[in-house]
C-alpha positions in Angstrom: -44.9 72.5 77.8 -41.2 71.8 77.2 -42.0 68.6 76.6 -44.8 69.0 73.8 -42.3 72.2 72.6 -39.5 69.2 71.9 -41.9 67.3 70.1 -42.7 69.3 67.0 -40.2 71.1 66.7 -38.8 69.3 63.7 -42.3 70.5 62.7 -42.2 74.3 63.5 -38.6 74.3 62.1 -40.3 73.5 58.4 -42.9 76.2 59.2 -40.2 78.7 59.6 -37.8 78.1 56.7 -41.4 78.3 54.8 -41.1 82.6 54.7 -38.0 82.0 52.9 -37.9 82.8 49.2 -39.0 80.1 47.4 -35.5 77.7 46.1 -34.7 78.0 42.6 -35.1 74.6 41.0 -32.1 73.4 39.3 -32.6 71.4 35.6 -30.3 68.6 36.2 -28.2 68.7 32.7 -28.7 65.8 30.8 -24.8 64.3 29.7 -23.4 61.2 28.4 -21.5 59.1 30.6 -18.1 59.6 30.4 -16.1 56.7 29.8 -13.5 54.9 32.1 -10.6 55.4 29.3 -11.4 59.2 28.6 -10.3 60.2 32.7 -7.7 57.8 32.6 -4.2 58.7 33.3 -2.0 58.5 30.0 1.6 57.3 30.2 4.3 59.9 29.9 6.1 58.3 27.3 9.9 59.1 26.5 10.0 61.8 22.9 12.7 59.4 21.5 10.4 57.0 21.6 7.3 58.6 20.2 9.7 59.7 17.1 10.8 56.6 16.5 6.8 54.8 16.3 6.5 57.9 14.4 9.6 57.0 11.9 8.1 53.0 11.5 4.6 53.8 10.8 5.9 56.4 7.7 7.9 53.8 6.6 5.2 51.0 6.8 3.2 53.8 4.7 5.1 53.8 2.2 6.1 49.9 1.5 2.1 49.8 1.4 2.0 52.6 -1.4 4.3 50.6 -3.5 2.9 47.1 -3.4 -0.4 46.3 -3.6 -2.6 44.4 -0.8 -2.3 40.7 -1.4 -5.5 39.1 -2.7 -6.5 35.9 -0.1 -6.8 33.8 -3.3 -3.7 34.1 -4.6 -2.2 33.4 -0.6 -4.5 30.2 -1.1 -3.2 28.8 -4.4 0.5 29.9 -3.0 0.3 26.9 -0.5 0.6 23.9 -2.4 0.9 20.6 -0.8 4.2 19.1 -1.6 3.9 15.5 -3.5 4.3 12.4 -1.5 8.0 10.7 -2.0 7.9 7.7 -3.4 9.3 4.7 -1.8 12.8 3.8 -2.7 13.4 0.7 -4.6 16.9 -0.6 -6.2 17.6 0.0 -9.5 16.4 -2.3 -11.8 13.9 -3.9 -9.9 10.5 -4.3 -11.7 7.7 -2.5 -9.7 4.6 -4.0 -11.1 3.7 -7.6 -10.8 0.9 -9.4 -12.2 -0.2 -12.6 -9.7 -1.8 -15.3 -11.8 -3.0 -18.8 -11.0 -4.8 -21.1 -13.0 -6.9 -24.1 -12.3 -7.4 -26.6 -15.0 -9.2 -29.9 -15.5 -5.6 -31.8 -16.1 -1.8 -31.4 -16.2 -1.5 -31.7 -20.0 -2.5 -28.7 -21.8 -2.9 -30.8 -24.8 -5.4 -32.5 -23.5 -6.8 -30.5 -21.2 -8.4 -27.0 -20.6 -7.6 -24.2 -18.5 -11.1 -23.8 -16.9 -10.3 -20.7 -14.1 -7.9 -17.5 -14.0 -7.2 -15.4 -11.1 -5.0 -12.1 -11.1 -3.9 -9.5 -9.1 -2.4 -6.7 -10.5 0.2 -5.3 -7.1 2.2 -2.8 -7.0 5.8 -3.7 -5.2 7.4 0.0 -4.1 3.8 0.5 -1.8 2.8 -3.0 -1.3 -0.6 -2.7 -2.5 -3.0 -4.1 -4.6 -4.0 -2.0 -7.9 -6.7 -4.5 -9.4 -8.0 -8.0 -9.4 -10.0 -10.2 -11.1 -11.1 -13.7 -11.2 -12.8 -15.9 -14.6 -14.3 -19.2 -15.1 -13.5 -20.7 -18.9 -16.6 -22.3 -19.9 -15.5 -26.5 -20.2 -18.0 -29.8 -21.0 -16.0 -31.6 -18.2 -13.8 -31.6 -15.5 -11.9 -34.9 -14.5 -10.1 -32.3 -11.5 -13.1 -31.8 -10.0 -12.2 -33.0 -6.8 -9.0 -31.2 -6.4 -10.0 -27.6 -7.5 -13.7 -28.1 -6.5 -15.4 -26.3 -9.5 -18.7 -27.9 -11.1 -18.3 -27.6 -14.9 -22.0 -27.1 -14.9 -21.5 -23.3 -13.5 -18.3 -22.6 -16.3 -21.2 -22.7 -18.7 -23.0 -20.2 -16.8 -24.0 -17.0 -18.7 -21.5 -14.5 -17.5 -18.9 -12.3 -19.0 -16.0 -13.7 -19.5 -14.8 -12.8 -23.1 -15.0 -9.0 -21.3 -13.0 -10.3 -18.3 -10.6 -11.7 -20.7 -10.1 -8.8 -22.1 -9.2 -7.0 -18.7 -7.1 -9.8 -17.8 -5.1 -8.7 -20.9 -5.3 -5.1 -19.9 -3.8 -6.2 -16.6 -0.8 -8.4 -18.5 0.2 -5.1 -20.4 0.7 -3.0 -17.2 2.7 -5.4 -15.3 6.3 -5.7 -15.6 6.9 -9.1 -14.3 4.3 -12.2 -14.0 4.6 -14.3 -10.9 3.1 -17.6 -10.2 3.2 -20.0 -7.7 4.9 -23.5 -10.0 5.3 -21.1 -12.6 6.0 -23.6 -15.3 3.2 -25.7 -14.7 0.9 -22.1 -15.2 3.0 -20.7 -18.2 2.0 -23.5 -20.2 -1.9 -22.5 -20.2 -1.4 -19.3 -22.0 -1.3 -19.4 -26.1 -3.7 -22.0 -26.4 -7.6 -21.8 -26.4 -8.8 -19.0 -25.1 -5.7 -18.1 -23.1 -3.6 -15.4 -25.2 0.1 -16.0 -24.9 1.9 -13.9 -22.4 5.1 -12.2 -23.6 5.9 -10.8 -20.1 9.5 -12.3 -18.0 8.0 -15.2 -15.5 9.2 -15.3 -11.7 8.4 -18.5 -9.6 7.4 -18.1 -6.0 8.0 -21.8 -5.4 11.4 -22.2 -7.4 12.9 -18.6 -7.9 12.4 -17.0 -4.7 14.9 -17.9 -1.8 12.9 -17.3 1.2 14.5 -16.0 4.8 16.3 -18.9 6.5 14.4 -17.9 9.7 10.9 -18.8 8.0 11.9 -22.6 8.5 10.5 -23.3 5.1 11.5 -25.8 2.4 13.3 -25.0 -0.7 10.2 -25.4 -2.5 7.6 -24.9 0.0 3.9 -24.8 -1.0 1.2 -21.9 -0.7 0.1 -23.2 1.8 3.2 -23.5 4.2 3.9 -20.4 2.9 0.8 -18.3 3.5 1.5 -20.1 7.2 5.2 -19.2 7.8 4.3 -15.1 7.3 1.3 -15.4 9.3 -1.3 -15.3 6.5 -4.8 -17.6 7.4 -5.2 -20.3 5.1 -9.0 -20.3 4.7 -9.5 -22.0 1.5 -7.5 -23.7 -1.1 -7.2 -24.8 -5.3 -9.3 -21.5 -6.7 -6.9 -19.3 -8.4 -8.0 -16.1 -6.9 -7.7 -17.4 -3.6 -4.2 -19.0 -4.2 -3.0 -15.4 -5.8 -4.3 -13.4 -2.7 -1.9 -15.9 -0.4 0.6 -14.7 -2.2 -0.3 -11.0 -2.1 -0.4 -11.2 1.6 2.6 -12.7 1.4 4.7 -10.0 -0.5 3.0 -7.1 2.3 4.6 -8.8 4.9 8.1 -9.3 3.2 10.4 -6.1 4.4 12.9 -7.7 1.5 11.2 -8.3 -1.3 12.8 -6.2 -3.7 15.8 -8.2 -2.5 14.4 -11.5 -3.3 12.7 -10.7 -7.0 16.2 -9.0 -8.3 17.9 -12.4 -7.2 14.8 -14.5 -8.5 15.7 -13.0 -11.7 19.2 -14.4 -12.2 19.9 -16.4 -15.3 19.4 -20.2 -13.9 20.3 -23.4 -15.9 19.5 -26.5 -14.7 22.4 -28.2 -12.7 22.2 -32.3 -11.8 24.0 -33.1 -8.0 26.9 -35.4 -8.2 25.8 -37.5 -5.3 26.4 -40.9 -3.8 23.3 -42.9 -2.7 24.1 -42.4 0.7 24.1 -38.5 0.4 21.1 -38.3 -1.2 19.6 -35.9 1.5 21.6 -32.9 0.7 20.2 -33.0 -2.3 16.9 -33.2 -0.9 17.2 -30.4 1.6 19.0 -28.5 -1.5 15.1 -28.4 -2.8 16.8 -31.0 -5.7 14.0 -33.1 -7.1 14.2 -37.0 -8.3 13.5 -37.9 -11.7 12.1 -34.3 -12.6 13.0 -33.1 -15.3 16.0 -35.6 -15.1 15.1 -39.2 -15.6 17.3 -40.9 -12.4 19.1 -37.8 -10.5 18.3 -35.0 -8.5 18.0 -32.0 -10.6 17.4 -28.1 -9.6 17.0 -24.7 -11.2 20.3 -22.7 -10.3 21.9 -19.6 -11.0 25.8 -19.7 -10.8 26.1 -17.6 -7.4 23.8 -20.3 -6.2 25.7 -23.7 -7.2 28.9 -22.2 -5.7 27.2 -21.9 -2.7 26.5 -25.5 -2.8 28.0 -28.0 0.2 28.2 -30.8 -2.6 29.3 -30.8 -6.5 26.9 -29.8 -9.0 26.8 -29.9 -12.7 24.8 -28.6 -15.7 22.9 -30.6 -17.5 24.2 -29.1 -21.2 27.8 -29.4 -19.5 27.2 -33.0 -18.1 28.2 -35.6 -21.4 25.9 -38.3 -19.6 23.0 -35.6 -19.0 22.4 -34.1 -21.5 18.6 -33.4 -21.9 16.1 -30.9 -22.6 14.4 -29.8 -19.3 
């Protein structure tokens, strides 16, 4: 019986607490849950220091009571970016240059025709081109055909070039300086036919400019050798565009160019060497040339710091009694 006793009486305990009074049911009470930061623990912090947050806040108050809030498009237009520098150039020097070559169907402009401009309009201080442009002349015949390569079949090819003329003048009034490579062969071309005259100072690459030592080129070296001594590919040769872009590349890759135009632009005369036979090849190396424009001596284009410079005596040709010629 103890046994069977043992064994409900988890059972007969419930039984008995049953006579009790009835418990009163408790209405759980519906709340909000209370959030982490309201039963957190505030820092005591020092009075001084609450006085003096106090003091700042009043005073930021009352700068923002006397100016007005800033309007985000005014804080826009108040950041202006500031204009690019220009690069330095010496005073003096001319900035813009017109690049021109010419093909033509002889070396006489008398009797021959300039069939083919090409100009580049370039810009020295950035070293970069601003415009270009390229024309064929219409012509009946070409007897340099196999030099410059151009069929005068396609010059009478419909195709505007009385309107490209007309930029090609545009061009010449913007520049400051006109550069050519043989500059007096080209100069020649312009004031007759369709070629207006050019009233703009002339600069020769070929004669003028006295290139770097270091380049290893002659004293009148070609577009060509050129083109090759800067590091320029020669693809193509005798169209006037073509010719003018050598020399565009050219100028990019010349750190001293401003250098070399200002001293291009000396006055020059013409000076004849004062040479024995035997010494003929300083004259040579000098970049003198025989019999041009000076019938029987070496002749050269010169400005006065140049002669001096000279390992062997020069003279000009209006000086020189015995030489006295027109060049």
């Amino acid at each position: 019986m103890q046994g069977e006793a043992g064994t409900g009486s988890a059972w007969e305990q419930v039984d008995l607490l049953s006579f009790a009074a009835p418990p009163v049911a408790v209405q759980p009470v519906a709340s909000k849950p209370i959030a982490a930061e309201s039963i957190a623990v505030e820092p005591v912090v020092d009075e001084p220091v609450v006085e003096e947050a106090a003091a700042e806040a009043e005073a930021a108050e009352e700068v923002a009571a006397v100016q007005p809030p800033a309007d985000p498009a005014d804080a826009a237009d108040a950041v202006v970016a500031e204009p690019e520098a220009e690069p330095d150039s010496p005073p003096g020097c001319p900035q813009r240059l017109l690049i021109l070559d010419t093909e033509t169907t002889g070396l006489d402009p008398q009797r021959g025709h300039c069939i083919e401009v090409g100009a580049v309009l370039f810009d020295v201080a950035h070293r970069a081109v601003l415009s270009q442009i390229s024309f064929l002349l219409p012509c009946d015949d070409n007897p340099a055909r196999g030099i410059n390569g151009i069929d005068p079949a396609v010059t009478r090819l419909v195709q505007p070039w009385q309107q490209a003329l007309q930029c090609f003048e545009a061009m010449v009034a913007a520049a400051d300086l006109v550069v050519a490579h043989n500059a007096a062969f080209d100069r020649q071309w312009f004031g007759h036919g369709h070629l207006p005259a050019i009233g703009r100072p002339w600069l020769c690459s070929m004669e003028d400019l006295r290139w770097p030592a270091e380049k290893g080129l002659r004293a009148n070296p070609s577009v060509r050798d050129l083109a090759l001594a800067y590091g320029v590919p020669v693809w193509a040769a005798h169209r006037a565009l073509t010719d003018c872009l050598y020399i565009v590349q050219v100028f990019e890759r010349c750190p001293e160019l401003e250098q070399l135009i200002q001293a291009g632009l000396e006055p020059r005369r013409l000076y004849r060497a004062r040479l024995s036979y035997d010494e003929r090849h300083k004259a040579r190396e000098a970049g003198f040339r025989w019999n041009e424009p000076i019938s029987g001596a070496w002749s050269r284009r010169l400005s006065e710091r140049e002669a001096a410079l000279l390992n062997f005596p020069v003279v000009a040709v209006d000086d020189d009694p015995l030489q006295r010629r027109s060049a």
